[in-house]
N, C-alpha and C positions, 0 to 999 in steps of 0.2 A: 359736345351736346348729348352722344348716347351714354357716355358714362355717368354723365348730371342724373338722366333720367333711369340709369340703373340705380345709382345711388339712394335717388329718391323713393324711387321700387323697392329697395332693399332696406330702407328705414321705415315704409310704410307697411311690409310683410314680418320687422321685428317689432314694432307697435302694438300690432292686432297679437303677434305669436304673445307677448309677454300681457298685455291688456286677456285673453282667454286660457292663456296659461292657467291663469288662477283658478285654485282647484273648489275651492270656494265657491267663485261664479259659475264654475262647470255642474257642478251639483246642483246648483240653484237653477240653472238652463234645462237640465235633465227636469227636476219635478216641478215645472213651471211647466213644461210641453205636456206632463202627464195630466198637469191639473185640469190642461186646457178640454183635457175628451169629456171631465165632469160636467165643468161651468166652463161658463164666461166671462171676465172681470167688469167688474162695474166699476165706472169714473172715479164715482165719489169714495171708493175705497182708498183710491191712489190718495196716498199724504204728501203733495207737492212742497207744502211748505217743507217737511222734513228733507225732502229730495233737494229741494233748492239749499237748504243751510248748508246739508252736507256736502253739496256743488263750492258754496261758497267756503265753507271752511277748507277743504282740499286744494283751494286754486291759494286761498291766505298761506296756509303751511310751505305752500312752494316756493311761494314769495321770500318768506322769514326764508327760509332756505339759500335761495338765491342771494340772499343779502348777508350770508354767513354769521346772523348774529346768535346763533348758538355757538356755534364754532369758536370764536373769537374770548365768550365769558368760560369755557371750557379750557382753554389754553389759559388765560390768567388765571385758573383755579390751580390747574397744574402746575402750575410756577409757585406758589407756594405753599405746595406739600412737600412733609419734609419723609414721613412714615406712610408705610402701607394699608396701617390705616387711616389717614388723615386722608392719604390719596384716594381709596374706595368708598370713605363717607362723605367728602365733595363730591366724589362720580355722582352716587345714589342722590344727594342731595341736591345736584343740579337736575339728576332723570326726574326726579316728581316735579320740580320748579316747571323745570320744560314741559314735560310729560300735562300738567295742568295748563300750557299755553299752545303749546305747539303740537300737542296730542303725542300718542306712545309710541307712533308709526316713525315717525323724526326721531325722535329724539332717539329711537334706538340705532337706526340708520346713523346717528351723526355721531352718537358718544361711544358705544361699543369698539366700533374701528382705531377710536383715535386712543381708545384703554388699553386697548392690545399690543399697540405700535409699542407702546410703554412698557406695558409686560413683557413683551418680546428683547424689548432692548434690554432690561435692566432682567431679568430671569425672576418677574413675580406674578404668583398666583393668577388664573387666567379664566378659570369654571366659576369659582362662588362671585368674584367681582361681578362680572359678565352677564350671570343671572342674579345679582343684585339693583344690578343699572334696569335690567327690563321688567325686572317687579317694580324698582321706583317709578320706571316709566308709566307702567299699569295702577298705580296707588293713585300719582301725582294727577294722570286723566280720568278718571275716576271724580276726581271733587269736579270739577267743571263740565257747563252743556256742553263745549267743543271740543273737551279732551278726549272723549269717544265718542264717535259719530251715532250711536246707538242709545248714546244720553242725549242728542238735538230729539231723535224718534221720543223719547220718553217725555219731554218739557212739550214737544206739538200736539201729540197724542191724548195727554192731561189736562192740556193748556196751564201747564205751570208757572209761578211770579218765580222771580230770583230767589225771593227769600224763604220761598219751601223747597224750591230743591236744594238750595245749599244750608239751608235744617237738616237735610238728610244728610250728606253728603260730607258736611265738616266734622262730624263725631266719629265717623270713617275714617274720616283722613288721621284725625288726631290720632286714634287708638291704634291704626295700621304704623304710622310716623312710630307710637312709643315702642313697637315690638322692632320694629327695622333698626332701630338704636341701640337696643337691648344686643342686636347681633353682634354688632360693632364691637364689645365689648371683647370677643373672641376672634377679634382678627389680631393678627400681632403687627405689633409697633416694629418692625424692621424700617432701616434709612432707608432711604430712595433719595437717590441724587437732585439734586434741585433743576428741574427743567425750566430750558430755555425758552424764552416767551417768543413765540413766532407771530410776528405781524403780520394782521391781514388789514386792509384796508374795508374799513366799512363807511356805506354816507349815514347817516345821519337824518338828516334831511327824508332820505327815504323808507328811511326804516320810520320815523315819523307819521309821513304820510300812510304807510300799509300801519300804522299803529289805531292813526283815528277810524281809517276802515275797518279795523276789527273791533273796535268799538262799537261801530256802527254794525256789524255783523251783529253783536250781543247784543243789541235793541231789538235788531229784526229777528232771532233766536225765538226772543221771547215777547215778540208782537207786540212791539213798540208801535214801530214801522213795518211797509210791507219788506217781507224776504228779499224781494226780487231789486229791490233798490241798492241795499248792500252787495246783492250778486254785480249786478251788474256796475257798478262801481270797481269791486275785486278784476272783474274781467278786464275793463279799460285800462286798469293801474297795472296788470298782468302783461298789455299787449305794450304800454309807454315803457315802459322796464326793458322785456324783454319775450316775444311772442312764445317762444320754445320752453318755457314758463309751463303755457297751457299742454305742453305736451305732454310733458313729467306727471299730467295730475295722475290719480290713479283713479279709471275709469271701471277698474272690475269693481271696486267697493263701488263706485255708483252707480254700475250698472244691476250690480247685487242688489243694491236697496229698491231698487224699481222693479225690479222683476218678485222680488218677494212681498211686495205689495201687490202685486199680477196675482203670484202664488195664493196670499191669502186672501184675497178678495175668491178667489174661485173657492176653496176648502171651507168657508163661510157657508155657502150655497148647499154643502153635502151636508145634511141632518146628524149622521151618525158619525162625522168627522169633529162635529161644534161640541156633541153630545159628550165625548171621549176629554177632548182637550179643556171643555170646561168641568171635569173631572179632577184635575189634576191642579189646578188654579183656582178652586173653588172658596178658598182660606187666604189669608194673607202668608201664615207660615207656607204653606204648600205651594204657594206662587215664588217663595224665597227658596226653597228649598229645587222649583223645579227648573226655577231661569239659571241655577247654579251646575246642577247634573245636567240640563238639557248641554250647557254652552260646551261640556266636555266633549260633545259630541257632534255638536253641528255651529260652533263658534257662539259666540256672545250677542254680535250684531241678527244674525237671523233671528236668533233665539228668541231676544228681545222683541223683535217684529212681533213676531208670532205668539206671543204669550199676551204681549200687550192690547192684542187686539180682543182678546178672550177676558182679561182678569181684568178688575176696576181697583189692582192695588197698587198705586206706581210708587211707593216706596220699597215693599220689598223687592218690586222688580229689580228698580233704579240700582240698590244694594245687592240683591242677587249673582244681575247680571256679571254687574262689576268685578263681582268677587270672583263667579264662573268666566272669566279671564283667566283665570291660574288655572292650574294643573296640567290638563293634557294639550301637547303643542297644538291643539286646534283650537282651546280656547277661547285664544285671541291670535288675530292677526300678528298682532304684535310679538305672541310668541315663535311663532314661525319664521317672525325676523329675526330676533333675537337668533335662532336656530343657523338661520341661512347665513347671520353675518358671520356668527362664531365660528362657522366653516370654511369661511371664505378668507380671514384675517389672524384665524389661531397660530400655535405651534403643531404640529405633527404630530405631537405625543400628546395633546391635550385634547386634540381633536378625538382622538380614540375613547380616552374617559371620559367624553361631555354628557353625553346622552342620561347614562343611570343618572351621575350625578346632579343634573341639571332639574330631570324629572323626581329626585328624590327631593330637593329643594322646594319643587315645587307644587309637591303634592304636603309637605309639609304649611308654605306658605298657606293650601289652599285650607286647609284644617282650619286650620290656628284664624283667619282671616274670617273663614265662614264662621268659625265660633262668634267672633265678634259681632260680625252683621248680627247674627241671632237676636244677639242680646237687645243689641240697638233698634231690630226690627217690636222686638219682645216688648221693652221698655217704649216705645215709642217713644226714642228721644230726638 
């Protein structure tokens, strides 16, 4: 009985440790208490709808999770690659697939580990693959409202249809898709042995049912339906499955996103706070240009909060933000997984060269990438 209730104790104080860990929400806890000695938040700042999607998407991704159907189409890709590069342009080309369904947070979580296993055994390349999977992952979340929980903030925020935001969104995708091909070209054709397809048992049936709920999630996205219908559907289907489910979700990005609506609902309130920041967003380029520099510094999802509430331009945000995912490992969430798995899963000697290398990669993607938004922003296409 006392060991039940130590155990219990000691999963509930690594919960909270890893849930405030995040250094992200810790930031955001810090200038949230500051905000509070200016103002004080008002209701109707709070965007529940956005809070609730991203509840809901978060609890969806654990599911798909839980039901290993990433996993499962990664191993028959593997199985029939015969060259090195054949093998790192499925990776890349399943990270955006997923990356567009399952968001960038999974999919790097799931594919990066199981790239390395590979690398590791067969002695290939371990840096460029690696951070080619979490740029696919970043491209691929990027075209959809639930690939990045900072795109549901933009489509509530806007009140956006399907078919403007994915106007924006698909010229993106294409023109990022034709540079990440072009790289391919400079990986070399070395064999790689033919891997064995390891079975995993998947139902069907359930992967089904979390399929129509996420369908239904994309109706209440973009206010079809109320939000809180498909949440609460996701919860029910989370607890029949498997209750520990809800445990895995990740609560600092949601708790991040409530508390910076706290944040900016107060910063609203200060005159020469509004004065300043609509300064900087006053332009459609200048809103492109600033949700892209801002995210290098305070992540993508904030960023986007907090500009959005200022600018009336949500495509170059939507493209901005996106973009300001690359470069410096704070960009996105996502890159800091990328960071944490490569360290967790590499070789010894690759662990040491990752860092320049990774970050030169990725200051190059971020160029080359924001060149394009430009254009697209430019053109209004």
């Amino acid at each position: 009985m006392d060991a039940a209730k130590k155990d219990n104790s000691t999963n509930f104080l690594a919960f909270f440790k890893k849930m405030f860990g995040d250094r992200i929400l810790q930031i955001t806890i810090i200038i949230t208490i500051i905000s509070l000695f200016f103002a004080r938040p008002r209701s109707g700042d709070m965007n529940w709808h956005t809070i609730e999607s991203v509840a809901t998407m978060l609890i969806l991704i654990q599911i798909y999770g839980y039901l290993h159907v990433l996993d499962i189409i990664a191993y028959k890709l593997t199985a029939i690659a015969d060259s090195t590069r054949k093998l790192n342009l499925l990776f890349t080309l399943l990270a955006i697939l997923s990356g567009m369904f399952l968001g960038n947070d999974i999919t790097c979580l799931t594919l990066i580990p199981l790239y390395l296993n590979i690398a590791k055994k067969y002695k290939l390349p371990q840096i460029l693959p690696t951070t080619l999977i979490g740029m696919g992952a970043n491209i691929g979340a990027a075209f959809t409202p639930w690939g990045n929980p900072h795109n549901i903030f933009v489509v509530s925020n806007y009140h956006l249809m399907p078919a403007t935001f994915f106007k924006w969104t698909l010229p993106y995708l294409i023109a990022a898709m034709a540079v990440f091909l072009c790289v391919f070209f400079f990986v070399p054709k070395d064999a790689v042995p033919t891997q064995e397809v390891v079975e995993i048992e998947i139902s069907w049936p359930m992967t089904i049912v979390t399929t129509v709920i996420f369908l239904f999630f994309f109706v209440g996205v973009f206010k079809f339906v109320p939000i809180w219908m498909p949440l609460v559907a996701s919860i029910i289907w989370a607890l029949i499955l498997n209750w520990k489910i809800l445990v895995h979700i990740d609560y600092a990005l949601l708790l991040t996103f409530t508390l910076f609506f706290v944040f900016i609902s107060d910063i609203q309130q200060i005159p020469f706070v509004v004065t300043l920041i609509h300064g900087f967003v006053g332009t459609e380029m200048s809103t492109y240009w600033t949700a892209i520099i801002s995210s290098q510094f305070m992540s993508n999802v904030p960023s986007t909060i907090l500009i959005g509430k200022f600018s009336k331009y949500a495509e170059a945000l939507t493209l901005g933000s996106n973009i300001g995912g690359f470069g410096s490992p704070i960009g996105s969430m996502a890159n800091m997984l990328v960071m944490r798995t490569f360290y967790a899963h590499a070789s010894k000697d690759q662990k040491q060269q990752f860092f320049p290398k990774w970050f030169t990669y990725q200051m190059i993607g971020l160029v080359i990438l924001s060149a394009i938004g430009w254009v697209i922003v430019k053109l209004a296409l």
